[in-house]
Structures are given as C-alpha cells and as structure tokens.
N, C-alpha and C positions, 0 to 999 in steps of 0.2 A: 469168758465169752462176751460179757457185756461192754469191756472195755475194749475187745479185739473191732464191737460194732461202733461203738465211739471213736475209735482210730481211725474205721474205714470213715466215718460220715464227717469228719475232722478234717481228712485226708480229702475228701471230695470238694468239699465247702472250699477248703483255702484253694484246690486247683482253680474251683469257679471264680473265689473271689481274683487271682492272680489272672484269669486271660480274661474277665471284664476291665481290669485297670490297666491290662494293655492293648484291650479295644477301647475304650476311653485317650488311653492316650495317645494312638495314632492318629481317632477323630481330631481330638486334640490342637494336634501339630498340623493335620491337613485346614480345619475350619480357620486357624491363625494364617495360615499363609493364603487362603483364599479372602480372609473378610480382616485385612491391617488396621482399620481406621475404627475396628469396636474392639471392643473388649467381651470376652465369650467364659462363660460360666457352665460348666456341666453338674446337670445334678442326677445321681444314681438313684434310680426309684427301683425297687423290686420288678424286673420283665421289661422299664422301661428306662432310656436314655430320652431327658430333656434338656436342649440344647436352648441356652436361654441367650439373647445376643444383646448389650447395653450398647448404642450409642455413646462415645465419647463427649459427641459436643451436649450433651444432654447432662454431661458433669460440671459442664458451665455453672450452674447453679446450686452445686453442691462442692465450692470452691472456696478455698482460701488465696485473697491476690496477696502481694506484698507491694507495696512503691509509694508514691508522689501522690498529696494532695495538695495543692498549692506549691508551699515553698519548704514546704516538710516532707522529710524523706523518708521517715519513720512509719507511714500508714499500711494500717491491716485494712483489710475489707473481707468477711466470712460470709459465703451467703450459702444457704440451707436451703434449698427450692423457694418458695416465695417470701421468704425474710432473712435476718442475718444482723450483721451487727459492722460496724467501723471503728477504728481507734487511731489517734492520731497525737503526736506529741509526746512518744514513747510509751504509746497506751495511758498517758495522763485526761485524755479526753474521750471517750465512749460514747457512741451514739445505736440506737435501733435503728432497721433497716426493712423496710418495706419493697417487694420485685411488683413495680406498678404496671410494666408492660416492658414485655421481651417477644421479638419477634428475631426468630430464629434464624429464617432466610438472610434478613439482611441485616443480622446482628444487633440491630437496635435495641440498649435497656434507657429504662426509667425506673430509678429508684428514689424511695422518699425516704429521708432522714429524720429522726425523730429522738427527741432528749429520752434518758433512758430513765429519770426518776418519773417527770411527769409527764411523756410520752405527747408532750409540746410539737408542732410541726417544725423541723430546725431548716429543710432544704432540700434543693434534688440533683441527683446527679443525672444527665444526660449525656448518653454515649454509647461506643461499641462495644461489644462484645467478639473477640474474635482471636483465635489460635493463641488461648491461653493465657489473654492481653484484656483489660476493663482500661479507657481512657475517655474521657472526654470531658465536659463540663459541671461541676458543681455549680451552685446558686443557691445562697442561703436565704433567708426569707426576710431578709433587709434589700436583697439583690445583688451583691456582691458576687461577683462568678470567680473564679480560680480554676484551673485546669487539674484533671487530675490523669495520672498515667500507672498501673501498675500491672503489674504480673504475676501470672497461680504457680503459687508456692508449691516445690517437688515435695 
C-alpha cells in the first residue's frame, strides 16, 4: 500500500514537474523572440516564475577584448565591472586596471593603468566602447600616446 501511495505522488510530482518546464519553455522561446538584444534567465521558484532580463551592453564590463595596443598585436584587456587587468607582449607585461568613467549612452570609457607589483600609476586609456569593440587612446604617464583597438573575445 505504501508504495502503491509513493507511485501515485511520484507519478504526480514528475507530471507537474514535466508541464512547468514546458511552460517555461514556451515563455522561453516567446520572451527571446520578443526581447533580441538581452539575454533572459528563468528562474523556477515554488508557485512562482521569475523572469530576470540582463542587458547585453551591460556585459561591456565584464569582458575580455583581444587586439592592438600600439604596434603589438598580442594584447588582452579583462575587465570585471570597475577593474580588470591588461597584458601585452604575449602576456610578458601585466598591468592593473582601474573603469574610471563609462558613460553608457555615448560609449565613452576612461581607464587607469596601474604597475601590478607596486600599483604605481603607469597610464590611461581614452576611448569607446561600442558593439563589442574598446579602441581609442592610450597615454602613459611620460605622455607618450599609442592607439589602441581591440575586440570581446567569443
């Protein structure tokens, strides 16, 4: 008997769990083709569906570029919401990285570059941010500027 009631509430359980994860996932496929430009996270709570929606460009800052700083073609750039790091010369040179001002609307970052033993001010880069892309100016703190241009790594 006890296991005939364990079969029924076994039996019941797995129906429920199987038409909530295919009402999750028509939500799903319908919230993707309405909302392209986020990325959408479901998360199943007990009675309740919450529907969490991340901005893309808001992964801006939790990106890895790869390209050009100067005439090196080898540079990383990592940045973690307001800090991050750089390396350049096949990762033989390492720097810390400070997000000193990003304005979102018009793409604009200011980062500060900094020695990673003695956290020395080394430089800043000045530039855009935009569709996956960090380029514009470096300026190290002798003043020497170099262009830089790279792209977030898949």
């Amino acid at each position: 008997m006890k296991n005939c009631i364990a079969l029924l509430i076994f039996s019941f359980l797995c129906t429920g769990i199987f038409s909530s994860c295919n009402k999750i996932g028509k939500i799903m496929s319908a919230l993707e083709k309405e909302t392209p430009k986020e990325t959408i996270y479901v998360q199943n709570k007990p009675d309740t569906l919450v529907v969490v929606h991340e901005n893309k460009e808001q992964d801006a800052l939790h990106t890895t570029y790869i390209g050009k700083i100067g005439d090196d073609d080898s540079a990383v750039l990592s940045l973690d919401g307001d800090a991050g790091w750089y390396s350049y010369y096949n990762g033989k040179v390492k720097r810390n990285i400070e997000v000193v001002n990003y304005d979102k609307s018009s793409g604009y970052i200011e980062l500060h570059a900094y020695a990673t033993k003695s956290a020395d001010y080394i430089g800043r880069f000045d530039g855009t941010l935009r569709n996956k892309n960090i380029k514009g100016t470096f300026t190290n703190n002798k003043g020497t500027q170099v262009k830089f241009d790279m792209s977030a790594s898949e």
